[in-house]
C-alpha positions as CSV (number, residue, x, y, z in Angstrom):
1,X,-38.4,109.4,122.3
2,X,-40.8,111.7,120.1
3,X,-40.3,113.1,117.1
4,X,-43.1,115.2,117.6
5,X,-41.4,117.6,119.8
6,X,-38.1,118.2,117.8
7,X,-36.4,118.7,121.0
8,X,-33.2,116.9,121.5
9,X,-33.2,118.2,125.1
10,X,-36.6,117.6,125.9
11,X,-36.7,113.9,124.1
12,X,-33.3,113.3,126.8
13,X,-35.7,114.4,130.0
14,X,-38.9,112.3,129.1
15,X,-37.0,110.2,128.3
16,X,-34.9,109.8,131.7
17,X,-38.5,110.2,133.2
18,X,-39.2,106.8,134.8
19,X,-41.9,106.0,137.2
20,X,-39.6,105.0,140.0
21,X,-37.5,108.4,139.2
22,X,-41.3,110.6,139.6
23,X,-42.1,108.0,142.7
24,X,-38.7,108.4,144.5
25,X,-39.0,112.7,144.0
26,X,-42.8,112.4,145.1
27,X,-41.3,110.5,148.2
28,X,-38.8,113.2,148.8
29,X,-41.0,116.1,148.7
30,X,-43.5,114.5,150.9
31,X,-40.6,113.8,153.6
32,X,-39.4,117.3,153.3
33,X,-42.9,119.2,153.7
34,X,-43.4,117.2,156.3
35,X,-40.0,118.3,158.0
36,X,-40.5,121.6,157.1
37,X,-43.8,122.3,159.4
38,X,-42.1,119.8,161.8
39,X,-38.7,121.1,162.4
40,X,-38.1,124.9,162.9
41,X,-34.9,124.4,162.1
42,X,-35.1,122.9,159.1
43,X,-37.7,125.6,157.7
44,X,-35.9,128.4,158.9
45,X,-33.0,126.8,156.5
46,X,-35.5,126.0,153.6
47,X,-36.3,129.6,153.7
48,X,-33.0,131.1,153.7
49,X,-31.6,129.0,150.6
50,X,-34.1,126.7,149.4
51,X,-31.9,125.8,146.4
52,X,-29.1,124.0,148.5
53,X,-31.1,122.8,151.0
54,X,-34.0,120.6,148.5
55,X,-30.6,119.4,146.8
56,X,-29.6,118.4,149.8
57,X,-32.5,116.6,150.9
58,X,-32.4,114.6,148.0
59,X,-34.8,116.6,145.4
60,X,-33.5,116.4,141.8
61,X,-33.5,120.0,140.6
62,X,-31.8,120.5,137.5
63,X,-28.2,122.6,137.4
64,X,-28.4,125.9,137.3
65,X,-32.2,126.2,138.4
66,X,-33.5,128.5,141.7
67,X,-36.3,127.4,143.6
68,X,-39.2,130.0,145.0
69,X,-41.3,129.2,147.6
70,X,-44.8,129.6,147.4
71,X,-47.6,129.4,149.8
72,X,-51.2,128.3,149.3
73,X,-53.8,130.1,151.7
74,X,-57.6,129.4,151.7
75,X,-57.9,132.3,149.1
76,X,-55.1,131.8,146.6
77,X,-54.3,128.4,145.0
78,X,-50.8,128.2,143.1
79,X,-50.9,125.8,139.9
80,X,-47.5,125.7,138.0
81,X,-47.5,124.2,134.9
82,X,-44.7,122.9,132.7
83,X,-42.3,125.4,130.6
84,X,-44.4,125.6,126.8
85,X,-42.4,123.2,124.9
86,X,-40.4,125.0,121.9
């Protein structure tokens, strides 16, 4: 991939970055807000170990990573941006 990074690890994730890999996540996280405001069920188990249950569902999160829900409300906006590159 780039040399400009000097990352072997980060060169190795753009790199396995294809557009059907980004589409196919897109897809899954679409279906699982969806189920989430849809099933009580299912949000009540989101909530309790989000982790597990996004694996679960499909989402590619990589080993050894948490997940933290956050909420958006009419006041405060959430925009995560990427780990600064090294």
């Amino acid at each position: 991939m780039s040399d400009a990074t000097n990352n072997p690890d980060l060169d190795k994730a753009l790199s396995d970055l294809t557009p059907e890999r980004v589409e196919r996540n897109q897809q899954i996280y679409a279906d699982i807000v969806a189920k989430y405001y849809g099933d009580p069920d299912f949000k009540a188990k989101v909530d309790a170990d989000p982790t597990r249950v996004l694996k679960d569902e499909g989402l590619e999160i990589p080993e050894g990573a948490a997940v933290k829900l956050l909420f958006n409300t009419e006041k405060l906006l959430h925009i995560v941006l990427p780990a600064p590159l090294e």
